[in-house]
N, C-alpha and C positions, 0 to 999 in steps of 0.2 A: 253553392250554385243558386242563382237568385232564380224565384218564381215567375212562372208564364202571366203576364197579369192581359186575360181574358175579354178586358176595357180598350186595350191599345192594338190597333189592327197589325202593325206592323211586328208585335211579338205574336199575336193569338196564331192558331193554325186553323185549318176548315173542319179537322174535330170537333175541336172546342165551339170554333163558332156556330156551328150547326146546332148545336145547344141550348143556345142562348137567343131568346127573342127581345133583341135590342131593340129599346123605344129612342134614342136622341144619338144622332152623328153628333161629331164636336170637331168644326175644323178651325186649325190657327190658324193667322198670317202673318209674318213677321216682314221681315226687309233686310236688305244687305248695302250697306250705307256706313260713310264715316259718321263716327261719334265724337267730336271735338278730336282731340292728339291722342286719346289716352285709353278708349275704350276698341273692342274689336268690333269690325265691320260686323258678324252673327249679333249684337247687343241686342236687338227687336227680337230677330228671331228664339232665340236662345230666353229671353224673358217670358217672351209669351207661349214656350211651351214647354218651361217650368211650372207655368203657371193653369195652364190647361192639363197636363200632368198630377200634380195636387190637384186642381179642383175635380178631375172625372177620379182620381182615386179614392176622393170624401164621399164623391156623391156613390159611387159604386157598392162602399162601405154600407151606406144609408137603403140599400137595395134597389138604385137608380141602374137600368140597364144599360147605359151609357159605350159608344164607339167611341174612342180617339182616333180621328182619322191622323194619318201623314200631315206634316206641316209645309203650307206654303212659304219656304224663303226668299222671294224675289218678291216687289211689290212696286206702286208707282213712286218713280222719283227722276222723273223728268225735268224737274228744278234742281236739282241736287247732283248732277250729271259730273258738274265742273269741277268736283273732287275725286279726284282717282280711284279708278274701282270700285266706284260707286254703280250698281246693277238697278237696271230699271223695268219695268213690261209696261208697255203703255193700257190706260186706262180697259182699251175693248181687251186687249188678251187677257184683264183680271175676270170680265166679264164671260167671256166665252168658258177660262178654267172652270168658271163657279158653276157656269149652264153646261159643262157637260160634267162636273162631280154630284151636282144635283140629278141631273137625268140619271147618272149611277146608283144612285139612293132610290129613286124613285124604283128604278127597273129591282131593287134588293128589296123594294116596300119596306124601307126605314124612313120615315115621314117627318118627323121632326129634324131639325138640323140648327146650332148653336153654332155661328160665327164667333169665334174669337178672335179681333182682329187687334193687333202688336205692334201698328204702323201710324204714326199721325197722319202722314197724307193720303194715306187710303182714304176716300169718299165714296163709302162701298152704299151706304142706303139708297143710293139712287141707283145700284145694282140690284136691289132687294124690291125694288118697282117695277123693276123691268122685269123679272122674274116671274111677278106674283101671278100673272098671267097664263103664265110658260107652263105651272107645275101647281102641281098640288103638294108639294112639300112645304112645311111649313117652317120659315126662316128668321129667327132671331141672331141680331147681330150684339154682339158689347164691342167697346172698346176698354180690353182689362184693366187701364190705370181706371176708367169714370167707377169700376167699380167702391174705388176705396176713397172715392173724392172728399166725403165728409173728413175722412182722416188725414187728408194727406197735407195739411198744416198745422197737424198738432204733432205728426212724425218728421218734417222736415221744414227746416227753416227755411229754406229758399228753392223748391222742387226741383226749379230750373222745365225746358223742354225737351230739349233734345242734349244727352250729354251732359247734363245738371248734375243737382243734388239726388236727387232719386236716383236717375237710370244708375247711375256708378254707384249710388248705394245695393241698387238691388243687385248689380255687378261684382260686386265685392260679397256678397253673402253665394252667390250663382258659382261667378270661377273667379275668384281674386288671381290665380293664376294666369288672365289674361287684363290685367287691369293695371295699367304702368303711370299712378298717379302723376308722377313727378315730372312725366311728359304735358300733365292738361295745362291748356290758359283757362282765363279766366269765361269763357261766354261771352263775351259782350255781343251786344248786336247796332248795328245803325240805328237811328231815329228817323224814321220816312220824312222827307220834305212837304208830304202831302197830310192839311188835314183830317179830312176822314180818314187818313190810313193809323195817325197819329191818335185820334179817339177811338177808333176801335168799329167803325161803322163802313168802312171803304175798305174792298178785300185784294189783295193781287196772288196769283202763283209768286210765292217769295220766290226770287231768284237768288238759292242760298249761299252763294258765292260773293252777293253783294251784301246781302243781309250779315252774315260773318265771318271771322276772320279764320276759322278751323273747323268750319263747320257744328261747332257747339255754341248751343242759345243756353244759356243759366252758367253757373258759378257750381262747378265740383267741389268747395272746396265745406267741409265738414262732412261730407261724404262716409257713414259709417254702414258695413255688416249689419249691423243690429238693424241697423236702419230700413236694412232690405228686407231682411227677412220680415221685420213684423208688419212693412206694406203688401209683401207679398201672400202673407198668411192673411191678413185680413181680406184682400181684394180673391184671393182661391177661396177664401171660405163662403164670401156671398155669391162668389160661381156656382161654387157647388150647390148651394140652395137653391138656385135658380134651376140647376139641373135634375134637381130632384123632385121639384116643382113639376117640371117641362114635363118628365117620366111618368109623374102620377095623373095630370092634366090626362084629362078625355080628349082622343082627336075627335071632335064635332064638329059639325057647323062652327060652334061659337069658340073655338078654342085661336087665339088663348084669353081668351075672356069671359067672364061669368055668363051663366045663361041665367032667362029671365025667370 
């Protein structure tokens, strides 16, 4: 029988938790969206709390009192619509979920809170503005791959974005049981007619229906396990220092920054 782990709200009970004076919430969010031919719609969500999983279980180790909250799986993908079954929430109801799990926090007096967000189109920092106001909770956000950025071309030839070398590597180490290689194409994507969009300074909602052909941006192919796991293990483990970080941090005025 495996153990009650005391970090993850969803196994703990009001025993145990009444116990335990948690210093840092940790919420994921993932997405439900195609992944080129070959990956499952869950692919975000399912990475990103794998990964928030490892990292509150390192940091908890390390005597961080860390919550796992429940994981968001719906996210925005209002560009992304035109592939079947592809699930969306428009931007204000990410907003609103976030201002009443906060207000939740806040009413439990747990004050810190670790966004881990598992979605590229999330544009959640301009949620974390709006907020700052709202609450005295205090809200950092990551985006779990930027955690392993330094590595993630010395572990992958061609990362890819959505559907690449990465996501189906860390897929293959996650549930290779949902991962049906021989169905992926290649990624390709259009070249915009537009310069600025072409150098990198002109931005549009990609309309990812025209942008590509299966909804996958990069090339799966050398796509390994090994692969996954040890982006996965690098980007959880500078989580977890972050969270252990967060835990020991004085909430003051100055937190989270040095005082003078």
């Amino acid at each position: 029988m495996s153990e009650i782990r005391a970090w993850k709200l969803v196994e703990t009970n009001l025993g145990r938790a009444e116990q335990v004076p948690y210093e840092v919430a940790v919420l994921p969010i993932g997405a439900t969206e195609a992944h080129n031919l070959h990956l499952p719609y869950g692919t975000d969500t399912m990475q990103v709390e794998a990964i928030a999983d490892t990292a509150c279980a390192a940091a908890w180790e390390q005597g961080a009192e860390v919550m796992l909250l429940p994981s968001i799986g719906v996210s925005v993908n209002e560009n992304t619509l035109e592939f079947p079954w592809t699930l969306s929430f428009k931007p204000t109801t990410i907003l609103q979920m976030l201002r009443d799990i906060v207000s939740c926090l806040e009413h439990h007096r747990l004050m810190k809170l670790l966004i881990i967000n598992g979605h590229g189109g999330n544009e959640l920092k301009t949620f974390l503005r709006e907020l700052y106001r709202e609450t005295d909770v205090r809200i950092i956000l990551v985006d779990w791959w930027m955690a392993g950025l330094q590595d993630m071309e010395t572990i992958f030839d061609d990362p890819g974005e959505h559907g690449g070398q990465m996501e189906t590597s860390l897929m293959l180490h996650l549930r290779p049981d949902l991962v049906e290689m021989e169905q992926a194409d290649e990624g390709a994507v259009r070249t915009p007619s537009l310069t600025g969009m072409r150098e990198g300074w002109a931005w549009v909602a990609r309309p990812w229906d025209l942008l590509t052909t299966h909804s996958g941006v990069g090339n799966p192919a050398g796509s390994t396990a090994e692969k996954g796991a040890e982006y996965i293990e690098r980007c959880s483990a500078r989580i977890s220092e972050l969270l252990v970080e967060m835990a020991n941090a004085p909430l003051d005025d100055w937190y989270p920054y040095e005082s003078d």
